[in-house]
N, C-alpha and C positions, 0 to 999 in steps of 0.2 A: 366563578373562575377557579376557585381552589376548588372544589368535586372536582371539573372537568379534567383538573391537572393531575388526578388519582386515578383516570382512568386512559386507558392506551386508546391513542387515534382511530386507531380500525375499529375499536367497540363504541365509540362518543356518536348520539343520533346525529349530531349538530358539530359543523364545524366551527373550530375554536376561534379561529382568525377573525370573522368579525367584532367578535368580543375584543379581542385584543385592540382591534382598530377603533372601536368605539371607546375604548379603557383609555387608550393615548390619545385620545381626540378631545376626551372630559381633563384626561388632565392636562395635557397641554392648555386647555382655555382658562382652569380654574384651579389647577395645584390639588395635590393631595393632604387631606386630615392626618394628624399626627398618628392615627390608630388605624387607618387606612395604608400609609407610607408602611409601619411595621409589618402589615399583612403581607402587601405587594412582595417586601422584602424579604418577610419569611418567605413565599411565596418561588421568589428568584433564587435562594440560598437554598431550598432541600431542594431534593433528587424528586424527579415528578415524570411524568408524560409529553409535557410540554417542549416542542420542537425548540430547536436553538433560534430561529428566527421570531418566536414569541417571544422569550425570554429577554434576547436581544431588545427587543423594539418595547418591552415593560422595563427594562434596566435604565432604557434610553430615556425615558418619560416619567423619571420619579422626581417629580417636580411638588418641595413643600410646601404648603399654606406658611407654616409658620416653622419656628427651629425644632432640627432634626434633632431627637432626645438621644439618651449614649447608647440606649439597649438598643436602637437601628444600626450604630456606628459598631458595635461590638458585636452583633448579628455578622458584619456585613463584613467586619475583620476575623469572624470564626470562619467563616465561609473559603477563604484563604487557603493556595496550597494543593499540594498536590494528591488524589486519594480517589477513588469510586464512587462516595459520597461527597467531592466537591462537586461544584458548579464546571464548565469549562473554561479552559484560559481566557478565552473569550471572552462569555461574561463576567470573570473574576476584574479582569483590565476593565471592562466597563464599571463596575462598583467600584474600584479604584478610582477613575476618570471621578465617577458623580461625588464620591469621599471631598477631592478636592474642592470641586466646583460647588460644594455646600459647604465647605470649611466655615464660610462668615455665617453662616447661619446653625452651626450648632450649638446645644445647647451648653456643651462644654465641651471647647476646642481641646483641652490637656488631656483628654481621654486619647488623642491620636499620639500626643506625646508622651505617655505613658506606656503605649503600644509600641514603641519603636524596637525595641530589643525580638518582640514577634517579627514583627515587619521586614528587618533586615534578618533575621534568621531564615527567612521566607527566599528571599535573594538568590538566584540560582549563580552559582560561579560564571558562570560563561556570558550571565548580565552584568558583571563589574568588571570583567576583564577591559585592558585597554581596550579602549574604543579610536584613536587615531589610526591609521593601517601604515605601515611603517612601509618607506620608498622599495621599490622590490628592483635589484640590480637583475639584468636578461645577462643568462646563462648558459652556453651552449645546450642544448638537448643529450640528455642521456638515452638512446635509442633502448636499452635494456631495462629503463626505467619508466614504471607506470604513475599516472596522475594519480594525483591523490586527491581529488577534489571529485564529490560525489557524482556519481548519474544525476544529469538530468538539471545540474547544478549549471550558473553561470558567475563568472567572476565578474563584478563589476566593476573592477580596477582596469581589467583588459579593455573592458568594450570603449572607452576611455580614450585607449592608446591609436595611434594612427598607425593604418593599415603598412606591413613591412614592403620594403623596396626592393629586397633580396629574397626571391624564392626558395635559397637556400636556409635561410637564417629562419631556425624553426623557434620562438619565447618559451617561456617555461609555462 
């Protein structure tokens, strides 16, 4: 799997997918080896060939034999972040998800706590912003004034509100 992952789709004799499918199919029954878990993982963290839906569905299936050692946990925390040679959001959220979801089983839990100062530096502003959406009073319409809510966007507070009774009465 890792050759295949050095070389682009269009030039590989053989495609990747069933590998992948047989790769999650072994470990979903029987878990992965602690030196096997590190490869996958290096594996999922560099930059490769490999479509986002392999990745995805290898990230999905890192299921341990036994506890996860720290050089998997600090692979998996370098990997983090925004750059050309990360991972995608995507997969980075899913190594995230499995971080948690193997907490009881590493080998030393303090290494996350230790990381926290990366971790929350990581943090994009617009993820800690308040999260409750504050009551929105309806405003007459400024006819000269444009929306400011993107193309193509929908507000989901509107969809929400019951249809107006007045054809005149335009919401904000």
């Amino acid at each position: 799997m890792t050759a295949a992952s050095k070389v682009p789709a269009k030039r590989r004799a053989v495609s990747i997918k069933p590998s992948v499918e047989k790769l999650t199919s072994l470990a979903y029954g029987g878990g992965i080896l602690p030196d096997d878990l590190a490869t996958l993982v290096e594996l999922i963290t560099t930059p490769s060939h490999l479509d986002q839906a392999s990745l995805a569905a290898l990230a999905k299936s890192l299921y341990p034999v036994s506890n996860v050692g720290d050089e998997v946990v600090l692979k998996v925390l370098g990997c983090l972040g925004h750059g050309r040679l990360k991972p995608s959001l995507v997969i980075q959220g899913l190594l995230l998800r499995w971080l948690v979801l193997v907490y009881h089983v590493l080998d030393k839990p303090a290494v996350l706590s230790q990381a926290y100062a990366v971790l929350f530096n990581l943090l994009d502003t617009a993820a800690i912003r308040q999260v409750r959406e504050e009551p929105r009073t309806p405003t007459p319409a400024d006819p000269g004034k444009t929306s400011t809510q993107p193309s193509g966007g929908t507000d989901h507070a509107e969809e929400s509100r019951p249809p107006l009774s007045d054809p005149g009465h335009v919401s904000p």
